[in-house]
N, C-alpha and C positions, 0 to 999 in steps of 0.2 A: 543200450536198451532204453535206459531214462532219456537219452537227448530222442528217440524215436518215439516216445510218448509227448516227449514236451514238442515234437514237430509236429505230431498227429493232431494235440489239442488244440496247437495254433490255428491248424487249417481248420478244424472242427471251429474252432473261435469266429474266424474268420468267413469261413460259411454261412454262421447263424445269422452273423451281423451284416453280411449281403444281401441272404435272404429276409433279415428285417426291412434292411432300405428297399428293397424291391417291392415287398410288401405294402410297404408304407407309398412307394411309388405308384403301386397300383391303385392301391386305396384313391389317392389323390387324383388318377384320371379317371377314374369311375366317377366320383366326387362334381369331376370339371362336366363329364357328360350329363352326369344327371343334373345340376344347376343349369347346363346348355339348351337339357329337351326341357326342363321344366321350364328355363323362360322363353324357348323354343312355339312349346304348347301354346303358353300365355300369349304371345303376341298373337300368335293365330288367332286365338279367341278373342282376343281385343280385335282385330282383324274384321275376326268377321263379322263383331257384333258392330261396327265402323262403318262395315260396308250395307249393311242391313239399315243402319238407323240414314247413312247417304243417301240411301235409297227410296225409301219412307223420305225424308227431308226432301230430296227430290221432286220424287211423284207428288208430294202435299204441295211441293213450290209452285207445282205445273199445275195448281187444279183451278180449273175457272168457272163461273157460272152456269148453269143449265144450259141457256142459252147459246156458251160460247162466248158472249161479251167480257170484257173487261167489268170489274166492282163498279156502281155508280159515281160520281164525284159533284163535287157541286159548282154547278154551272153557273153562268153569269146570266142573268135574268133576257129572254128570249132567245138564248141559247138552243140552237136545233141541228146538233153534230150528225154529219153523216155518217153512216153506218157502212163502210169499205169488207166486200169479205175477200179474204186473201186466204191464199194457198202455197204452198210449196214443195214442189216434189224436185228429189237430191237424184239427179243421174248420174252422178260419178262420185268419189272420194277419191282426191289425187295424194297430195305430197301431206304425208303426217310424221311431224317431228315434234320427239318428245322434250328433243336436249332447246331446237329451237322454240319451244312452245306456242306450237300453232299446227295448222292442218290446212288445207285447200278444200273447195267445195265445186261442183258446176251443179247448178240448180235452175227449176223452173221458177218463176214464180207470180201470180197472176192476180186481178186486181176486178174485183166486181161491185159497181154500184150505183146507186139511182141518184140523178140529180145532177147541178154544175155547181164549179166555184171550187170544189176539189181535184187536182191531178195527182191522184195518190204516185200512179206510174212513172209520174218526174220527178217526182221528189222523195222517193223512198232511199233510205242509207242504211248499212249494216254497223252498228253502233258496236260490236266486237270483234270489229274485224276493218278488211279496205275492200273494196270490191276495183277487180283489175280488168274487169271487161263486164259489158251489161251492151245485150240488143233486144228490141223491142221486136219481137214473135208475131203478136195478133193483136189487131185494134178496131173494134166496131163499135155501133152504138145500133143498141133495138129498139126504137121508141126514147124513154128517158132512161133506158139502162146502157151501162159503160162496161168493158169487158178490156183488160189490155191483159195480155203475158207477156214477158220477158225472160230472156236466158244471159243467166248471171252464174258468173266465178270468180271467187272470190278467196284471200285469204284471213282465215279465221282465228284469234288467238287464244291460246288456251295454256294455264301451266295446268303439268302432268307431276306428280309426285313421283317417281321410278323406282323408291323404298317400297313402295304398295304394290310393286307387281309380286306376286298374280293375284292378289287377294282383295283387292277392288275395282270395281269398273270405272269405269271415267265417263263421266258428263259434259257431253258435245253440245253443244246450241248454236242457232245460228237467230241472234236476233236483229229486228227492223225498226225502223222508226220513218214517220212524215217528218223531215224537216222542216215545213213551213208551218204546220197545220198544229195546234196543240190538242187537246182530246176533247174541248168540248167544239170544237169545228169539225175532227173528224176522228172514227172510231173503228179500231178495227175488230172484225169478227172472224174467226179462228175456222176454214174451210178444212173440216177433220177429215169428212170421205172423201174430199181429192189428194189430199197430202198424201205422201207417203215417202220411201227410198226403192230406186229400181237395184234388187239386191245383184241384179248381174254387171252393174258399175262398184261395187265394194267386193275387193278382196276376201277370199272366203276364211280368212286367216284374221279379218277384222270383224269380231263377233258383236252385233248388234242386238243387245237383247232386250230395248225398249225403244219405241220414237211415239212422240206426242207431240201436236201444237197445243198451243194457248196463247192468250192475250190477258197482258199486265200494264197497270199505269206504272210511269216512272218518272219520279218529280225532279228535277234540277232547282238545284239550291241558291240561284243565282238569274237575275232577268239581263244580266250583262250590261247594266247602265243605260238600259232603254226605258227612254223619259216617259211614253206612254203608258208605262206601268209603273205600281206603287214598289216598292222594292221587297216589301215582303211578301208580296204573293206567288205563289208557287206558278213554276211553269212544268207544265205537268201534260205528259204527252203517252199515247196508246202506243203499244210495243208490241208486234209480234213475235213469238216465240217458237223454232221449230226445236225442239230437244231429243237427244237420244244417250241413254245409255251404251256404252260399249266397252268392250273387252279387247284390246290391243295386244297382238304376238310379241313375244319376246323379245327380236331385232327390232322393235321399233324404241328400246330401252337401251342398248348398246350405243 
């Protein structure tokens, strides 16, 4: 009878002290989850508040003058830049790789303005990218106005963060530059109502839920040992800017 009590208390013994570590086990994965959603939550919140001020940062980076011009700069005395308005409209979005960081573009893009001594049309380059084909569309002249479009594709580079999916969009641009010309020879002007993207060339799984042009100067820190100029002064040149926010599918992060 007493070794049937002292069998009984063991397993009661044994019991309680299971059911402690068990206890204690659960406790600790409860513990693990709620440390997991609370900094779970957090980053969201950091997230989003990241993806908001990007955005804002963004839009404020994109905003240009009334007119559409580039900020004024100071010119070299009789200086009289010509005033180029350019456009671009995005007919396709081909190849977008996020691991390779870059995207493809086929695009129009067009070039209007009065006067000689500039050919904005031959000398335009995509300074983020390489352009791997470029044909010349349309070319008139109406009195002393100049008209060219071109059809350009090109590939574009861009790093993609892939920790930030789904919780920021990405900022696509597609910028220009005159190579020969610097901004007080010629200037570009931002053609807002012709630009656009023709949404039935982008995958409806690439959500695009901003596009704006603008026009920015951008100064190189360097005249490249060209004796004609002083070596500190800026060389400083008008940039067009086509930008869009977007929201990239999940296979494009795999």
């Amino acid at each position: 009878m007493t070794e049937n009590l002292s069998q009984n208390g063991l397993k009661d013994t044994i019991t309680r002290r299971a059911y402690f570590f068990v206890a204690l086990w659960a406790a600790g994965i409860l513990l693990l989850y709620a440390i997991g959603g609370y900094l779970g939550v957090r980053t969201l919140l950091n997230y989003k508040v990241e993806t908001e001020k990007f955005r804002q940062a963004w839009i404020g980076s994109a905003t240009t003058e009334p007119d559409g011009r580039a900020p004024e700069i100071k010119m070299a005395p009789g200086a009289k830049p010509v005033d180029v308005l350019v456009g671009i409209y995005i007919n396709s979005i081909g190849e977008f790789s996020l691991k390779e960081s870059g995207w493809t573009a086929d695009f129009d893009v067009w070039f209007r303005w009065t006067g000689d001594g500039v050919k904005p049309g031959e000398n335009f380059q995509v300074v983020n990218g390489q352009i791997d084909q470029r044909e010349k569309k349309e070319s008139y002249v109406t009195g002393r106005e100049h008209y060219e479009r071109y059809r350009v594709k090109a590939r574009l580079t861009k790093f993609f963060d892939a920790s930030r999916f789904p919780f920021s969009d990405q900022g696509l641009t597609i910028q220009m530059e005159d190579s020969n010309h610097e901004a007080e020879r010629l200037r570009y002007v931002a053609d807002d109502q012709g630009s656009g993207i023709n949404r039935l060339g982008v995958l409806q799984s690439l959500k695009i839920t901003k596009s704006l042009m603008t026009v920015k100067l951008h100064g190189y820190g360097s005249r490249r040992g060209d004796p004609r100029f002083s070596p500190n002064t800026a060389d400083i040149h008008s940039r067009i800017i086509f930008a869009m926010l977007v929201s990239p599918p999940a296979r494009y992060y795999t």
